[in-house]
C-alpha positions in Angstrom: -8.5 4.3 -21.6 -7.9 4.3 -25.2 -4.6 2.8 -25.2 -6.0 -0.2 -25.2 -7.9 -0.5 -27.8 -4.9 1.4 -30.0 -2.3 -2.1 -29.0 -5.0 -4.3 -30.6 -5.8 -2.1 -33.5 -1.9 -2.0 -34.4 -1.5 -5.8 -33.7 -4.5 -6.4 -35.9 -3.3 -4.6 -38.6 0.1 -6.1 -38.6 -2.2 -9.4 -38.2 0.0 -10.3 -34.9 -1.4 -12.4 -32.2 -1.2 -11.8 -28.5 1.3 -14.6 -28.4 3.7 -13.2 -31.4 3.2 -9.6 -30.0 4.4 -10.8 -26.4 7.5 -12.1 -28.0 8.5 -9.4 -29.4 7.6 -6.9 -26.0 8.9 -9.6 -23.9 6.0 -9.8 -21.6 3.3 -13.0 -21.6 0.2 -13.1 -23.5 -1.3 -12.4 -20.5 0.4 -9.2 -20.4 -0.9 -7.8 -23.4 -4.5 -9.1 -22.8 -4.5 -7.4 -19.5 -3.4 -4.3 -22.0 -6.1 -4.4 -24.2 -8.9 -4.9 -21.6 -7.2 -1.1 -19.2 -6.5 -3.7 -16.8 -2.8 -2.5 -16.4 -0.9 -0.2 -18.1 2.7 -1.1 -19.9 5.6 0.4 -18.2 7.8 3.3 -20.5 10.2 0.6 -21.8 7.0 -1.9 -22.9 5.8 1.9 -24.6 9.1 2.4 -26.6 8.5 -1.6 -27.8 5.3 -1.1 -28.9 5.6 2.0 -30.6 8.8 0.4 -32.8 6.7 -2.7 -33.4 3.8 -0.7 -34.9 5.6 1.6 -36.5 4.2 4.8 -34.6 5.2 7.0 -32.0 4.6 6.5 -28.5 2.3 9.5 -28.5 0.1 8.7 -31.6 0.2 5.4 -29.2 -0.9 6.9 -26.0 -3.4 9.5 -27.6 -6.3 10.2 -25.6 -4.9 8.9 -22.1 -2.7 11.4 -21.5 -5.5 13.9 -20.7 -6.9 11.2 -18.5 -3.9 10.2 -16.3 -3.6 13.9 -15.9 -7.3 14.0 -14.4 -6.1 11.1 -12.4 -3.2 12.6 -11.4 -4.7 16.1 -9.9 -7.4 13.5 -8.6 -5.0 12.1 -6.8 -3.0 14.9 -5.6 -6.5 16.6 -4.1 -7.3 13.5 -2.3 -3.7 13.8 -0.9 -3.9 17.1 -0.4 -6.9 16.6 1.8 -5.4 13.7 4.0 -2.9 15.8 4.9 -4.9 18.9 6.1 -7.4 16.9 7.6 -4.1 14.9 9.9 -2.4 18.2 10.4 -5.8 20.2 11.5 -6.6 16.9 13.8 -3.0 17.2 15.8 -3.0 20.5 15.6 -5.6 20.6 18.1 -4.9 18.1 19.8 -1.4 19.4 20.3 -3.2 22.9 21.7 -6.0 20.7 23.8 -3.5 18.2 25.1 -0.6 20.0 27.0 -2.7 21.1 30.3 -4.1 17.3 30.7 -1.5 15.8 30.1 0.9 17.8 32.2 -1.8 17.5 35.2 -2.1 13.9 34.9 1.5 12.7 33.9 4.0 15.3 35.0 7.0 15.3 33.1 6.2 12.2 31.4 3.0 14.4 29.5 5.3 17.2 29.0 7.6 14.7 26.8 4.4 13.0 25.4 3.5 16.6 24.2 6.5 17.3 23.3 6.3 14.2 20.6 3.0 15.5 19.5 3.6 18.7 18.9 6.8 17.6 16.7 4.2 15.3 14.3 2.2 18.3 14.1 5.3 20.5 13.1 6.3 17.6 10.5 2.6 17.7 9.3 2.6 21.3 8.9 6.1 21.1 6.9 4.6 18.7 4.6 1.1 20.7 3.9 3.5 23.9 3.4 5.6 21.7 0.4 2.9 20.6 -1.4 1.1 24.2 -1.6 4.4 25.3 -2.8 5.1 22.7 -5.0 1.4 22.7 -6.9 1.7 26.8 -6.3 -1.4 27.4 -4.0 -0.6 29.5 -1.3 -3.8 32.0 -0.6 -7.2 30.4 0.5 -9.0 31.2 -2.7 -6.0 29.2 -4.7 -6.6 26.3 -2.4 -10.4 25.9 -2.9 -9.8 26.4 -6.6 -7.6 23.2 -6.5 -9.8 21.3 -3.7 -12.4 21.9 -6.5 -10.1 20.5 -9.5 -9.7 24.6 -11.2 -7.0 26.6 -11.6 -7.3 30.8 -11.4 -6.4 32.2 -14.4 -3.2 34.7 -14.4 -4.8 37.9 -13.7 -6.7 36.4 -10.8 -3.8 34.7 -9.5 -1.6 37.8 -9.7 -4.8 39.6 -7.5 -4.2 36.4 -4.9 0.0 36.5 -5.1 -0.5 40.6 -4.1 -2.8 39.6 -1.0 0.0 37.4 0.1 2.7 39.8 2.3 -0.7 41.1 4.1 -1.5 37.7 4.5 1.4 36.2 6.2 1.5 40.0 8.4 -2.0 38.7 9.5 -1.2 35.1 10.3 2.3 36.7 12.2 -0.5 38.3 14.1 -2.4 36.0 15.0 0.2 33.2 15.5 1.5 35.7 18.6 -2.0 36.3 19.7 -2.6 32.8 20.2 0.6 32.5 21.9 -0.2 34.5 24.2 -3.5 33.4 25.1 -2.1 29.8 25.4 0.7 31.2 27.6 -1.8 32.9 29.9 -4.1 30.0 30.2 -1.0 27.7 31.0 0.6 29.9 33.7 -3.3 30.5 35.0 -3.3 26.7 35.5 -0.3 26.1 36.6 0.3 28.9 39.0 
């Protein structure tokens, strides 16, 4: 990260040491050598500090690392993204794989057992659902684009937002199909 090397260029030019410049943050020396080595980062109010010390704004301070922690920050939000799919995909079969054994080997007790797991999965789903809206991904093409760390530009993404009502007509579909199947299987079993 560049921010630290800007700290110790500013507390060299004002010829401060890592002691003085502590002082006056209100951190240890420590602190600011972990600073100038990336080892941690100063919080917003350490920021405000050092940018009245030297003399500069906090954004001629942070320069350079902000297109970084962004990086970081969609990094981050793909590798959650994925955790989440992977747990709700995982329970989501399990929920449609479980209910038969579970009813044939536990009774009542594997109905209730089901009944938990199909609730984790519902919770799951709920959460996958948020974070496509909130990071505005909602067709399949949108979500590979952001597994892959792109976005689509606007005229592509107005293509993907038009596909959307046919979509969700689709998944309706499908969702009762599967109900069905399920429903048949079940009462094949049990009857």
């Amino acid at each position: 990260m560049e921010l630290g090397k800007r700290i110790k260029y500013f507390r060299n030019e004002l010829s401060l040491s890592q002691d003085v410049l502590a002082e006056k943050v209100f951190v240890s020396r420590q602190t600011i050598s972990n600073w100038e080595n990336d080892k941690s980062y100063p919080d917003v109010n350490s920021l405000v500090l050092l940018s009245e010390i030297f003399g500069t704004s906090i954004d001629n301070l942070i320069k350079g690392d902000v297109e970084k922690m962004r990086e970081e920050i969609r990094i981050e939000d793909r590798n959650d993204f994925t955790k989440m799919s992977n747990i709700y995909a995982i329970l989501l079969i399990a929920s449609i794989v479980a209910f038969v054994p579970l009813y044939r080997f536990l009774g009542l007790i594997g109905i209730a057992v089901w009944g938990c797991l199909f609730v984790i999965t519902m919770i799951y789903a709920v959460k996958v659902e948020k974070f496509k809206k909130q990071h505005n991904i909602q067709t399949y093409k949108e979500i590979t684009a952001f597994m892959d760390g792109k976005s689509l530009d606007e005229i592509e993404k107005a293509r993907e937002s038009g596909k959307l009502p046919y979509q969700k007509v689709l998944a309706g579909i499908m969702a009762g199909v599967i109900t069905l199947v399920v429903l048949l299987i079940l009462g094949w079993l049990l009857f």
